[in-house]
C-alpha positions, 0 to 999 in steps of 0.5 A, a space after each residue: 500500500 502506498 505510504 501516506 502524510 501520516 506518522 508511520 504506525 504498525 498494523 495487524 495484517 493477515 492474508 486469508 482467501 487470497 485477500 489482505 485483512 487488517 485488523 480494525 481496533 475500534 470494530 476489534 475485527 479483521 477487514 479487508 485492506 483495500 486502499 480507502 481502508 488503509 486511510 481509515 486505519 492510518 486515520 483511527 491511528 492518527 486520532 487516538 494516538 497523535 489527537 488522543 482521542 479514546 477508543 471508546 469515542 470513536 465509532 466507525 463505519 455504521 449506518 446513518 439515515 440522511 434525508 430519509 436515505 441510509 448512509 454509511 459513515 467512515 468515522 465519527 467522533 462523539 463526546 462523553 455526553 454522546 453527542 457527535 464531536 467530528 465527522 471524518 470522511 476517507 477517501 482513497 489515496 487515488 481520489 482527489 479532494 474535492 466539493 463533493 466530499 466537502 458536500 457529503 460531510 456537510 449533508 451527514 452534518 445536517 443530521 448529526 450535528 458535529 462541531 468539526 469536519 475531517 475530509 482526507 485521502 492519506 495525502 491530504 488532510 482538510 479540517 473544518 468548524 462549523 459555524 453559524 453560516 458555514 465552516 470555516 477551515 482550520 488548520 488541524 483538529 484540537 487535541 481530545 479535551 473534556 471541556 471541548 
């Protein structure tokens, strides 16, 4: 797989069926390593070892209802409280960012309601907060706060 603009992290693969697996530590489940899968996991890494935000906060790929249609979000980010904190949207590393995976997090958002937004493809990294009109693009996500 193709080294991505993360710090480097050590993963558990397996070969199985002719297929990579890598093991998912907030599913606790092995998965197929394709390449939007190696962002998601580098991307887990990145928030719970360099953000420190706990496991236990972290839900990833499940199902969301948006506008009536069932959606499949990459990673979410909730508060203590149980509300959402940040979305997170995986693109592979061969998808150039663009509007439409802006859109797609702001569409999820308009059900859950988060107070920042993470779009990245592994190479790059766009983050934003929300607003009263809109977002407003930052430069990283703060670093897992209570009082966040």
């Amino acid at each position: 797989m193709k080294k991505l603009n993360f710090p480097s992290y050590d993963f558990r693969v397996k070969n199985s069926e002719n297929k990579t697996h890598i093991f998912d530590e907030i599913r606790k489940k092995f998965v197929i390593l394709q390449p939007e899968e190696w962002v998601r996991q580098h991307c887990v890494k990145f928030l719970t070892n360099q953000k420190k935000y706990p496991k236990t906060l972290i839900s990833v790929e499940r199902k969301v209802l948006v506008n009536g249609q069932k959606k499949r979000y990459d990673i979410i980010i909730f508060r203590p409280n149980g509300t959402v904190f940040c979305i997170v949207e995986c693109k592979s590393y061969s998808i150039k960012i663009d509007q439409k995976a802006f859109d797609q997090s702001a569409r999820y958002n308009m059900t859950l309601n988060a107070k920042y937004l993470m779009v990245t493809n592994g190479l790059n990294h766009y983050y934003c907060k929300k607003n009263q009109n809109g977002y407003d693009f930052i430069k990283s996500l703060p670093k897992y706060s209570l009082n966040e």
